[in-house]
C-alpha positions as CSV (number, residue, x, y, z in Angstrom):
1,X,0.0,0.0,0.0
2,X,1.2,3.9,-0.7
3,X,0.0,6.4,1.9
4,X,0.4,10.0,1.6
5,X,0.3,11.6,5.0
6,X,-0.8,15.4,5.4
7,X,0.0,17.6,7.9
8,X,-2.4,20.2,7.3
9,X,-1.3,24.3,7.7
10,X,-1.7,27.1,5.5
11,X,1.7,28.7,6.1
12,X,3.5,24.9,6.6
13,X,1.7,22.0,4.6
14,X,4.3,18.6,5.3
15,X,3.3,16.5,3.4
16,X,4.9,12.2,3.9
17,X,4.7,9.3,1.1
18,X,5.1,5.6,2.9
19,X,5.4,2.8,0.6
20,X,4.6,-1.0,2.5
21,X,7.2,-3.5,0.0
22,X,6.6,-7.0,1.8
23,X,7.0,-6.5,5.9
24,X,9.2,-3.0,4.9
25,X,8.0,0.5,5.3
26,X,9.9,2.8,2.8
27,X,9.9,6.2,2.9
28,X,9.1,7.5,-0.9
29,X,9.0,11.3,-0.4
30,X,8.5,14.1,2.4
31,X,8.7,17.8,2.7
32,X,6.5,21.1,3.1
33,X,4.3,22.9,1.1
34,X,4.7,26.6,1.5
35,X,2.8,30.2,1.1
36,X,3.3,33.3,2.6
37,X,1.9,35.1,5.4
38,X,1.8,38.0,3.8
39,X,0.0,37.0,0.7
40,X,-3.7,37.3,0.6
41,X,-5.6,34.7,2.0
42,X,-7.4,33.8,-1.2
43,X,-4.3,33.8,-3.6
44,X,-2.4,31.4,-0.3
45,X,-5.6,28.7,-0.6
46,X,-5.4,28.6,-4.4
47,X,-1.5,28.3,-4.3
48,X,-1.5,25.1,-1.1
49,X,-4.3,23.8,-3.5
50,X,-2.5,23.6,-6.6
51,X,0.3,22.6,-4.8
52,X,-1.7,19.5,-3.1
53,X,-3.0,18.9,-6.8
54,X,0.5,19.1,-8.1
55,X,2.0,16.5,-5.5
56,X,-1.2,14.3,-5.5
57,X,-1.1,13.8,-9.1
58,X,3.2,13.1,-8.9
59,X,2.9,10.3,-6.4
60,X,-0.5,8.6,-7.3
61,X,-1.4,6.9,-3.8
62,X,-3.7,4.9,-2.9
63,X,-4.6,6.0,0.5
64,X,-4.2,9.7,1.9
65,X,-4.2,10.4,5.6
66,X,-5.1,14.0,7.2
67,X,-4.1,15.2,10.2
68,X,-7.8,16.3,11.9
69,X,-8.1,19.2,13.8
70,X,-9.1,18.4,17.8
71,X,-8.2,21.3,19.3
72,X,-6.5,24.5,19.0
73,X,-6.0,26.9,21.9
74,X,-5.8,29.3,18.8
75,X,-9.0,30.4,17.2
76,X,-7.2,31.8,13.8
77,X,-4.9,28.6,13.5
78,X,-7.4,26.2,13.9
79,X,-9.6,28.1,11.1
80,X,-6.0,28.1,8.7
81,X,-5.5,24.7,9.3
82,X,-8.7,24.2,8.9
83,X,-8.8,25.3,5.7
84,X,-5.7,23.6,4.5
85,X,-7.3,20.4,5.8
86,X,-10.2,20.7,4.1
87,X,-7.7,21.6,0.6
88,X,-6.3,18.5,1.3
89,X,-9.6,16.1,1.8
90,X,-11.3,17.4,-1.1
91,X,-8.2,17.3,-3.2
92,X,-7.9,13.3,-2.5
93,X,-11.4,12.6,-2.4
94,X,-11.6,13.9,-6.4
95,X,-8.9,11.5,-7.2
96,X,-11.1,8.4,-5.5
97,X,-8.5,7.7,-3.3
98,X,-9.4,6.3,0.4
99,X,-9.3,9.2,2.7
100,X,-8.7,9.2,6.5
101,X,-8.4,10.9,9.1
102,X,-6.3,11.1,12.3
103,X,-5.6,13.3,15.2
104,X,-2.5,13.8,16.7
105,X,-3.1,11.1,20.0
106,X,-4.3,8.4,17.5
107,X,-0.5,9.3,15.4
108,X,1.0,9.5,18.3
109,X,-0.7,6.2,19.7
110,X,-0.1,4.6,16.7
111,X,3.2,5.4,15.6
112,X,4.9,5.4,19.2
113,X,2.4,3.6,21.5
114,X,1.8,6.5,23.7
115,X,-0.8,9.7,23.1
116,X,1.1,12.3,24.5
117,X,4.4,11.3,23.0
118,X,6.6,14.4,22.5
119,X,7.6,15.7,18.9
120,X,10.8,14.5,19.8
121,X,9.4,10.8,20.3
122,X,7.5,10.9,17.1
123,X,10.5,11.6,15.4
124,X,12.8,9.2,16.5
125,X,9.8,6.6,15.8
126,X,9.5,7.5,12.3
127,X,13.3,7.4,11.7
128,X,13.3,3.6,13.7
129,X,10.0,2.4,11.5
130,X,11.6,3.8,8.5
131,X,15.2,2.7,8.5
132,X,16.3,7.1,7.8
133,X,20.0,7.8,8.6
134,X,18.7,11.0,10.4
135,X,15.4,12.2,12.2
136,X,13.0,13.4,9.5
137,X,13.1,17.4,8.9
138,X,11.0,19.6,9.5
139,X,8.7,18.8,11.7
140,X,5.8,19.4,9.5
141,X,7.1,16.5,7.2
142,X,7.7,14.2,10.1
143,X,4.3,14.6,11.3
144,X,3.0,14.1,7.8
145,X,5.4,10.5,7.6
146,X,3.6,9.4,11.3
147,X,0.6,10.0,9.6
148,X,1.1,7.7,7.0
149,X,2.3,5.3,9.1
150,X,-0.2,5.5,11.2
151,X,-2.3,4.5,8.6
152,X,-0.1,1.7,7.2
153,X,-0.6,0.5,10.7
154,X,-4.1,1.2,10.9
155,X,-5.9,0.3,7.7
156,X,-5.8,-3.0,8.0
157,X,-7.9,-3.6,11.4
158,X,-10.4,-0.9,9.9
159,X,-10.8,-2.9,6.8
160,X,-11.2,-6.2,9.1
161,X,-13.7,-4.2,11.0
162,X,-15.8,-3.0,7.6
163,X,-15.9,-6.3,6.6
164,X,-17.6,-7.8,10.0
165,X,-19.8,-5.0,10.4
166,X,-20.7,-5.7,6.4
167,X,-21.7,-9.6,7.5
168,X,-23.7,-8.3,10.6
C-alpha cells in the first residue's frame, strides 16, 4: 500500500509518502508545502491547492491520511489549518483515493504507542519504522510520515472491521 500523509497548515503543509514493500515500510518522499503570510488569503488557498493537486497527481497513492483538527487553543490557526485540511480532503477525495483521518493522539498512539508522546518521540519513531539515517526534517514532514504510518498500521484492522460490520 502507498500512503500520503498530510500535515495540514496554511503557512507549513508537510506532506509524507510511505510505501509498504513486503514486511518494509519505505519512505518514498516528504517535505513542506509553503505560502506566505503576507500573501492574501485567497491567492495562499489557491497556491497550497495547486500545490496538493501538483504532489497528489506526482505520487499517485492509494490512500491519503489528514491530520484532523481536535483542538487548538488558537482560534485563527485552527480556522488556517482548517482550511488547508479541508484543501487536502477534497483534493484526494476527487482522485477516489481512500481518505482518513487522524488526530495527533491516534498518530501518536499509533506510531509510538503512547498519546502524548513528544515531537521529539515521534521523530525518533519514524526514523526507527523507516530505517532514515537521520530524524525526518522539518517537523511538518515528520508529522505528515507518522501520519502515513499511522495508517499503514491502521488500515488494515479498519478494513477487518468493515468487513464484519458488512456480514452483521
Amino acid at each position: 500500500m502507498f500512503v500520503l500523509g498530510i500535515d495540514p497548515g496554511l503557512t507549513r503543509c508537510g506532506y509524507g509518502a510511505v510505501v509498504r514493500e513486503g514486511p518494509v515500510l519505505r519512505a518514498v518522499s516528504a517535505g513542506v508545502l509553503t505560502t506566505s503570510p503576507t500573501t492574501p488569503l485567497p491567492d495562499r488557498l489557491a497556491q497550497l491547492q495547486a500545490g496538493l493537486r501538483a504532489l497528489m497527481a506526482e505520487l499517485a497513492p492509494a490512500a491519503v491520511a489528514v491530520e484532523r483538527v481536535f483542538f487548538q487553543v488558537n482560534a485563527r490557526t485552527a480556522m488556517s489549518v482548517g482550511q488547508a485540511s479541508g484543501l487536502a480532503l477534497a483534493e484526494a477525495a476527487a482522485n477516489g483515493w481512500e481518505v482518513t483521518q487522524y488526530t495527533a493522539n491516534e498518530v501518536k498512539q499509533a506510531v509510538v504507542g503512547y498519546g502524548a508522546a513528544s515531537k521529539d518521540q515521534v521523530q525518533r519513531m519514524v526514523q526507527a519504522q523507516l530505517g532514515l539515517a537521520t530524524r525526518p526534517h522539518p517537523p511538518d514532514a515528520a508529522d505528515a510520515l507518522a501520519l502515513a504510518l499511522c495508517h499503514h498500521a491502521m488500515a488494515p484492522l479498519r478494513a477487518r472491521l468493515a468487513a464484519a460490520e458488512g456480514r452483521a
